[in-house]
C-alpha positions in Angstrom: 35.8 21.5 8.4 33.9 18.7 10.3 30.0 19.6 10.3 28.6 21.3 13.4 26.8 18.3 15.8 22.7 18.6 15.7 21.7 20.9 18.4 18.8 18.3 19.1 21.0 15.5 19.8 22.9 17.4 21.8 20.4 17.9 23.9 18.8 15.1 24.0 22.1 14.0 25.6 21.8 16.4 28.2 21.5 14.5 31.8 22.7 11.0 30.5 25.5 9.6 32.6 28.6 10.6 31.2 27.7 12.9 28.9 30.3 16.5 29.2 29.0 18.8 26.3 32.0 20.8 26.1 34.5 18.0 26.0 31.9 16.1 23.7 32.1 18.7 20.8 35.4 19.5 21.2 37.0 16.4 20.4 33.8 16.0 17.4 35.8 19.4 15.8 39.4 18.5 16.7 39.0 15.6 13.6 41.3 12.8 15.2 41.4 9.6 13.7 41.9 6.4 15.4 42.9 3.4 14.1 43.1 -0.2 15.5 43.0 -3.7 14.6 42.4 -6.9 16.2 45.1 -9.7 15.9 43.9 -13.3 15.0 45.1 -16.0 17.8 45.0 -18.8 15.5 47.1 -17.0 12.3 49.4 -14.4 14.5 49.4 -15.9 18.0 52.9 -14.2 19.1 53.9 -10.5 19.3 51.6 -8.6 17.0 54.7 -6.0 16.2 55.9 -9.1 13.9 53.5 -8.4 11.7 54.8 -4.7 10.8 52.1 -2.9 11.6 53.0 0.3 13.7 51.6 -0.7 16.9 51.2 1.9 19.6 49.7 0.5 22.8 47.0 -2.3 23.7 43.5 -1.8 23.2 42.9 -2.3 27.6 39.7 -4.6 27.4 40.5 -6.9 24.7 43.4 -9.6 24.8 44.2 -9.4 21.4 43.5 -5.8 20.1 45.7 -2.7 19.9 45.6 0.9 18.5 48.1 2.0 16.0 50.1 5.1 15.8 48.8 5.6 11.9 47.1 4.0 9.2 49.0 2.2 7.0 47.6 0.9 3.4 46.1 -2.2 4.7 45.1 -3.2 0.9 48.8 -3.7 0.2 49.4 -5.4 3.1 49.9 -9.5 2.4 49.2 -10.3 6.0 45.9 -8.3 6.0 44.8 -10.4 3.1 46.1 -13.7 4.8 43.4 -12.7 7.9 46.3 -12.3 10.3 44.3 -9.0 11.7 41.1 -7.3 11.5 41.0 -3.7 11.2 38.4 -2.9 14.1 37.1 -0.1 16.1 38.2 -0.5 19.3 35.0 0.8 21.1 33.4 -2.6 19.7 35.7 -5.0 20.9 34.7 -4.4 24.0 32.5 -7.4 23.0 35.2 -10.0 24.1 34.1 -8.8 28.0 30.3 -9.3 27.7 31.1 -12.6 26.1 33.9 -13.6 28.6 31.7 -12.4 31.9 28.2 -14.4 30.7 29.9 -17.4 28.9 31.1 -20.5 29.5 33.4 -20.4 26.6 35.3 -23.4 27.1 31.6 -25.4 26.5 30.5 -26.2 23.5 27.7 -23.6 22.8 25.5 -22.7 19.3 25.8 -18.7 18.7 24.2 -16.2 16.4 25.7 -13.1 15.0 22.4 -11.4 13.7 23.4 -8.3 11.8 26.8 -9.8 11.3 28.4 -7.8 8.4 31.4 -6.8 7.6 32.3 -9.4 10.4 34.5 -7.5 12.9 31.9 -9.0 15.6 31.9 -12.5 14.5 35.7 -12.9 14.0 36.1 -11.8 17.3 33.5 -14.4 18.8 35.1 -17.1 16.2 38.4 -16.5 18.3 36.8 -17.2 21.7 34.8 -20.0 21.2 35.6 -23.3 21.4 36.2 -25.6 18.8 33.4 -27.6 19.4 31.0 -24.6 19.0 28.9 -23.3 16.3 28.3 -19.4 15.0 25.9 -18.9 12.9 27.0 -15.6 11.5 24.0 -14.2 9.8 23.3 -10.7 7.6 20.2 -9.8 6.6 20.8 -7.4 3.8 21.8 -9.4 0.9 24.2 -7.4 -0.6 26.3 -7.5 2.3 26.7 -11.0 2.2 29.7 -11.1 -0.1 31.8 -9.3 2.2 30.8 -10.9 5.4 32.0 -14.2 3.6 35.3 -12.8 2.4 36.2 -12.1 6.4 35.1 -15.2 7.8 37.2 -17.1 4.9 40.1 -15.3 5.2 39.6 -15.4 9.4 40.0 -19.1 8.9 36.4 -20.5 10.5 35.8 -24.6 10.4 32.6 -24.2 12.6 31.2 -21.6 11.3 28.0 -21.3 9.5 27.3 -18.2 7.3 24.1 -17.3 6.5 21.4 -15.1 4.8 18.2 -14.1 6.5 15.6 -12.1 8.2 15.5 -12.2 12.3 11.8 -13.4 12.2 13.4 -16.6 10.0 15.8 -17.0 13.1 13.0 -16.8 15.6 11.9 -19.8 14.5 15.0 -21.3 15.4 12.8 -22.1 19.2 15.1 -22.1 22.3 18.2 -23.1 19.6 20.9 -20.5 20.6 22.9 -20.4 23.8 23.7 -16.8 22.9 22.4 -14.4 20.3 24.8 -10.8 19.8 22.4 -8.3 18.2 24.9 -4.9 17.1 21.6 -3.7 15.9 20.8 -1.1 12.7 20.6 2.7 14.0 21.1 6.3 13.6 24.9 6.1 14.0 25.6 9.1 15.8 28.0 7.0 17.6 30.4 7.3 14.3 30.2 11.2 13.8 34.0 11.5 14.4 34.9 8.6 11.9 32.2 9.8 9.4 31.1 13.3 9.5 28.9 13.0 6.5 26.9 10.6 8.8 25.8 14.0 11.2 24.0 15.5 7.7 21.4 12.7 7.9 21.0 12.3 11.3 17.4 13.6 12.3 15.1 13.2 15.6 13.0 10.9 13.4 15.8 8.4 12.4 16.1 7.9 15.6 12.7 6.8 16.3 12.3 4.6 13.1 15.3 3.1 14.2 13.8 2.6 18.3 11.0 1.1 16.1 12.9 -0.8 14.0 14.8 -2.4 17.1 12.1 -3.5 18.6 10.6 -5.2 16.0 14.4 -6.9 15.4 14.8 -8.0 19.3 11.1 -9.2 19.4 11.3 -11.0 16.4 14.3 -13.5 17.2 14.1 -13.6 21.1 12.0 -17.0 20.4 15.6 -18.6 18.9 17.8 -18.0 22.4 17.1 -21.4 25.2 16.2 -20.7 28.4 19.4 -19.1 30.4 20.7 -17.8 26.9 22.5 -14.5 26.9 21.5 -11.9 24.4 23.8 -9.0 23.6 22.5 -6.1 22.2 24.4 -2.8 21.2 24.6 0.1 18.6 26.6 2.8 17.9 24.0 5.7 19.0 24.4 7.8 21.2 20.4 8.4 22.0 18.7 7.2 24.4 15.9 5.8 22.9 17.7 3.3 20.8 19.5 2.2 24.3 18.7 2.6 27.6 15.0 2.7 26.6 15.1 -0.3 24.9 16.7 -2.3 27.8 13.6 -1.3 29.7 11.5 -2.8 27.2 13.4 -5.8 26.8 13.3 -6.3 30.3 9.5 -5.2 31.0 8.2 -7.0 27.5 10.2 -10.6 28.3 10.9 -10.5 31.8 14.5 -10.3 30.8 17.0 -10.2 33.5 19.6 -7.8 32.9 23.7 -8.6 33.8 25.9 -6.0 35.0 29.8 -6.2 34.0 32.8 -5.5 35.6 34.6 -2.7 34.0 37.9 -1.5 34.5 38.6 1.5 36.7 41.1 2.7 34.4 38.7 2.5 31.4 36.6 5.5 31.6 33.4 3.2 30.0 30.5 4.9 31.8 28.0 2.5 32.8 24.2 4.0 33.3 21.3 2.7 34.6 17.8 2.2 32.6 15.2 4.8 34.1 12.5 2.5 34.7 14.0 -0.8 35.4 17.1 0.0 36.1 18.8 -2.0 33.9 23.0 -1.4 33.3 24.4 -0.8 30.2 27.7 0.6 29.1 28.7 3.5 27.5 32.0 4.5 24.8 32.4 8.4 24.7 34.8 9.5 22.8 36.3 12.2 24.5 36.8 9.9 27.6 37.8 6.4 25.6 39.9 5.9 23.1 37.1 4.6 20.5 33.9 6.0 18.8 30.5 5.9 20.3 28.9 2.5 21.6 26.7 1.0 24.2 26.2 -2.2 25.3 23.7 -4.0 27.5 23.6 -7.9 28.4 20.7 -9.9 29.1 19.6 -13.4 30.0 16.3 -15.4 29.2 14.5 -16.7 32.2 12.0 -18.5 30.9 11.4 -20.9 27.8 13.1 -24.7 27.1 15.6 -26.6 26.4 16.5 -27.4 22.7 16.0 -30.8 21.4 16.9 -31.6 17.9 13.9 -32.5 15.9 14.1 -35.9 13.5 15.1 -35.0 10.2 14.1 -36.8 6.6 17.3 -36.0 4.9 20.2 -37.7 5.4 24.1 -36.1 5.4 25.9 -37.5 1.6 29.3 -38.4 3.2 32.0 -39.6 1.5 32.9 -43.0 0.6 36.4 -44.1 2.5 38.3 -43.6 -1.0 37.1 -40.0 -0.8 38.4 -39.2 2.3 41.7 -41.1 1.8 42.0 -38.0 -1.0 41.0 -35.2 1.2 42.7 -36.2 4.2 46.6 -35.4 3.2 45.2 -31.6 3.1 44.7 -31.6 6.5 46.5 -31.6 10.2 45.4 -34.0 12.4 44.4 -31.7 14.9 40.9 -32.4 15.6 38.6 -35.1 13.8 36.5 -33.7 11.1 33.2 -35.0 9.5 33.5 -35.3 5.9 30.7 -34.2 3.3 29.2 -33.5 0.0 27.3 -30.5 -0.7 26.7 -29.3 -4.7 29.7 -29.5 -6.4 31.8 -29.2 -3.3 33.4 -30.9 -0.2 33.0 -29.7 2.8 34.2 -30.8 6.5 32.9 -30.0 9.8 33.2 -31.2 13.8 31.4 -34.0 13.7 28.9 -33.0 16.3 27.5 -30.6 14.1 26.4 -32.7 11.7 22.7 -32.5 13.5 23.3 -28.9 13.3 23.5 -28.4 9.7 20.4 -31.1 9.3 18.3 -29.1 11.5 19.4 -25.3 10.2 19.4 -26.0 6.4 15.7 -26.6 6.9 15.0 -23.0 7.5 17.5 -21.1 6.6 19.3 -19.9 3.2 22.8 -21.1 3.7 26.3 -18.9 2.1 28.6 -21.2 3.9 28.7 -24.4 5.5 32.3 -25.2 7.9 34.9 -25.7 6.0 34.6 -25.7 2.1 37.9 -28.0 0.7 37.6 -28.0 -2.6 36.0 -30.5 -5.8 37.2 -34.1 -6.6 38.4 -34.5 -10.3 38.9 -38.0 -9.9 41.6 -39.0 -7.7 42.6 -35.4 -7.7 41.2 -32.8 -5.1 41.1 -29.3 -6.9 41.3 -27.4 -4.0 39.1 -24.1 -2.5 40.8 -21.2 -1.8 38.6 -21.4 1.8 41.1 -24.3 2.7 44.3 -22.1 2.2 42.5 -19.8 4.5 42.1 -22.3 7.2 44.5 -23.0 10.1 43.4 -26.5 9.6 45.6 -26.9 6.5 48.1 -29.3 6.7 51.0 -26.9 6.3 53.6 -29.5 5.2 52.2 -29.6 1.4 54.1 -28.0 -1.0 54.3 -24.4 -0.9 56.1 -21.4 -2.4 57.5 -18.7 -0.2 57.0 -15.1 -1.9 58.5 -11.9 -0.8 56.5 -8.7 -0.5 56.3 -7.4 -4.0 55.7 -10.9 -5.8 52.7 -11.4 -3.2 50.8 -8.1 -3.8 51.3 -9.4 -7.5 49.5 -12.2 -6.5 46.8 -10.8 -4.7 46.4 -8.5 -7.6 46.0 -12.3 -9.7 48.8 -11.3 -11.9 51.3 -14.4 -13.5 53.8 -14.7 -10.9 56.8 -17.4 -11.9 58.3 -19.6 -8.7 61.8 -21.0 -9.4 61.0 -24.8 -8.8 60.7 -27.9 -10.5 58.2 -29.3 -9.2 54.6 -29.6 -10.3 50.5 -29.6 -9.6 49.0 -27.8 -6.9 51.1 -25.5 -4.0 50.3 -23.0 -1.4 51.5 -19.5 -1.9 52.9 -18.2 1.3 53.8 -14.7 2.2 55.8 -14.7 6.0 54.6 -18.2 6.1 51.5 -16.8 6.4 49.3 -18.5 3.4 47.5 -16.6 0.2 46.3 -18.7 -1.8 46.7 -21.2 -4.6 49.0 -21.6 -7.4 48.9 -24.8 -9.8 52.4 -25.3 -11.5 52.1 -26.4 -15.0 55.5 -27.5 -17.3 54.4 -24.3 -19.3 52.8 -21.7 -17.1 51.6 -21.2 -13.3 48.1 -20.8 -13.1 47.1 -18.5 -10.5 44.5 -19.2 -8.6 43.5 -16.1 -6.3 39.2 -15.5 -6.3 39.2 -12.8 -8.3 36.2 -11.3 -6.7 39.0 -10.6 -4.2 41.8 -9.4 -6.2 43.9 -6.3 -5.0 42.2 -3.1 -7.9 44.8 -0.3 -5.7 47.9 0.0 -8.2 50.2 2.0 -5.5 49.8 3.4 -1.6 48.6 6.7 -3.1 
């Protein structure tokens, strides 16, 4: 039996635009589940019932996302593991419209994802941005890191930066960003239905630490957006002091002008207006959208400069031309890539953000720089599993083909045994759709799946 919904919330809620009690707590107790996922364009860009899944309908304001009629095991699923999908909620994809509607997203433009982890947020920007443009997919919380890497690795991200710190780090960042999406921490009442444990913890005082908290969050990396730059900012509460409340005080504290959306008539997103500066935002209920709670608010900076890069005293260690003659065979001609060594590692980039990286690895602590290939051993590159992740891979390389059963073996980094002759380093694909790395010895075939990664779920139980 779900937990009864705190009376003071409930009330709290009373008057808000949108808000039906009745309808509200009903469909809290009636303990439906929802499941969707969001399709990657550059991995699965044709029908998304290819892929197996047990799609139901289309998610109506995202181009790529769609509800399914139940929830398989996506753990056993090769193609989950290849980052042909992302299991999101839809309510937060809903993110692709405020990007769309404020954007230029054909220019090239430098983005942050603040409070980026588990990375449903950034994948979804990563598909809509340019190639020319940078994320800078950030989490603060350290231990959150790991997994916010896996899902940018397995999305397949070349100019994508992935990194580690606090928001008042980032403010330094002056007038840097074109855009800055803040999904900000807060009491999650938005998630009751998913998590019901969630409504045991939730308390009138979460929710003002959390107003507190948000604040401090917005204030401290408002400094890193340019003057025109768009900041989204959104959170899956329900209250309004952690929403509409704080779009007054963004707009009254930094003169921030607020942008209103078009929604869909059909969509049944509720937009409200702020009480004081009446400011829109948008908001999910759950008993009128198919998605858990959300709101959403967009904003632009009037005031502030442009960014100029600053001179730096380091210099970029590129690779010498024999270097790159090894690297480039790995990779399709699709774009031109700037070639570099960082540690132990090679990594490539669009050359334009070569400044980038000068100017960011100054400040911040750094998980992952564009596109990690792999080591040199000589004349030998010993490949990273981050290129077999990438779309830039240069498919026509050797490569095994694996059914179903030999590629959860894989994934689980058991010995698998290809019937070939030949030898060194090949792909392992599942559907065409790459895992990983294999390197075929005369003896043996070592198995090369991260096994931070590897599949621990022994059936679908």
């Amino acid at each position: 039996m779900n937990p009864i919904l705190p009376e003071a919330l409930l009330q709290s809620l009373e008057g808000i635009r949108g808000f039906q009690r009745e309808a509200f707590e009903k469909i809290h107790a009636s303990g439906e589940q929802l499941t969707s996922v969001r399709v990657n364009p550059f991995k699965w860009p044709g029908d998304p019932a290819g892929t197996g899944l047990p799609i139901a309908e289309k998610i109506p304001w995202n181009s790529r996302g769609y509800y399914l009629s139940q929830r398989p095991s996506f753990t056993l699923d090769p193609l989950f593991h290849a980052g042909c999908y992302y299991v999101q909620e839809a309510s937060s994809t809903f993110l692709e419209q405020a990007l769309k509607q404020t954007l230029d997203l054909t220019a090239p433009l430098r983005v942050l994802d603040l409070c980026a982890a588990p990375g449903g947020k950034s994948t979804l920007i990563q598909s809509l941005l340019s190639r020319e443009s940078l994320l800078v997919s950030n989490e603060v919380i350290r231990t959150r890191v790991h997994v916010l890497l896996e899902n940018m690795i397995k999305w397949g991200t070349a100019n994508c930066f992935v990194s580690n710190n606090d928001p008042e780090q980032l403010g330094k960042l002056t007038n840097y960003f074109d855009a800055i999406i803040v999904d900000a921490p807060c009491s999650g009442s938005g998630l009751f239905r998913r998590d019901p444990e969630a409504i045991l913890e939730w308390k009138p005082e979460l929710v003002k630490l959390c107003s507190q908290r948000q604040q401090r969050i917005l204030a401290d990396v408002w400094p890193a957006l340019k003057r025109g730059g768009i900041l989204i900012y959104s959170t899956c509460s329900y209250s309004k002091e952690e929403n509409e409340d704080i779009l007054d005080w963004m707009m009254s504290e930094f003169n921030a002008e607020n942008l209103r959306l078009e929604i869909g008539n059909v969509w049944s997103i509720v937009e409200t207006v702020s009480r004081q500066q009446q400011g829109f935002g948008y908001r999910f209920y759950p008993d009128q959208v198919k998605g858990e709670g959300l709101y959403m608010t967009c904003l632009r900076k009037p005031d502030g400069d442009l960014f100029n890069y600053p001179k730096s005293k380091k210099n970029i260690n590129k690779l010498s031309r024999n270097e790159e003659t090894i690297i480039q065979p790995y990779l399709a001609d699709s774009y031109p890539l700037a070639y570099l060594n960082m540690g132990d590692r090679i990594h490539a980039l669009p050359p334009g953000q070569l400044h980038d990286l000068l100017f960011l690895q100054q400040s911040l602590y750094l998980k992952k720089v564009g596109l990690a290939l792999g080591k040199l051993a000589g004349t030998e590159l010993i490949p990273d599993h981050e290129l077999a992740m990438d779309p830039l891979l240069n498919r026509d390389r050797l490569s095994f083909e694996v059914d179903r059963e030999m590629a959860v073996r894989y994934l689980r980094k058991e010995d698998i045994r290809p019937e070939t002759t030949n030898r060194g380093w090949a792909l392992v694909t599942y559907q065409q759709k790459a895992l990983g790395w294999i390197k075929i010895l005369p003896n043996r075939v070592n198995n090369y799946y991260p096994k931070e990664w590897r599949i621990l779920q022994r059936n679908q139980g």
